[in-house]
N, C-alpha and C positions, 0 to 999 in steps of 0.2 A: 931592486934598490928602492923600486917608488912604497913598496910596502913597508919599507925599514923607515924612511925618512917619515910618513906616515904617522907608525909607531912613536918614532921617537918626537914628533910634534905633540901628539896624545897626552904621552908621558911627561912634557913640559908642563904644556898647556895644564893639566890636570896637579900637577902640584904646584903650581902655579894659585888655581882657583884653594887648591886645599891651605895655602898656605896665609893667603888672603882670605881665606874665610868666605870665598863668596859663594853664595848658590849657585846649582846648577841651574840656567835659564830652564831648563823645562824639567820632569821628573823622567829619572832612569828608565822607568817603559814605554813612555813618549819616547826617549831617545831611541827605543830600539824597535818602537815599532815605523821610525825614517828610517833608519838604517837597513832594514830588512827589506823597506818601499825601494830606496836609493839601488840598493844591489839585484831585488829582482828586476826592477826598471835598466839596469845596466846588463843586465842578462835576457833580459828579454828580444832585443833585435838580433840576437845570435841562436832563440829558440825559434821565431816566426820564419827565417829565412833558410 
């Protein structure tokens, strides 16, 4: 359920910005190269122990 509620924050939020016209604060592979930090950093205490 926390993955849906997630989602559908996203999908606000993001038409939201599109509809307001506002930029993205940072460029789309800034945002993915957090996101890939974010989710190895959340996987990583489950790979060292």
């Amino acid at each position: 359920m926390d993955y849906a509620a997630s989602f559908g924050a996203g999908l606000v939020i993001g038409a939201l910005y599109a509809l307001l016209r506002v930029t993205s604060p940072a460029p789309p592979f800034l945002c993915l190269v957090g996101l890939a930090g974010m989710l190895i950093g959340y996987g990583l205490p489950g790979w060292l122990a």
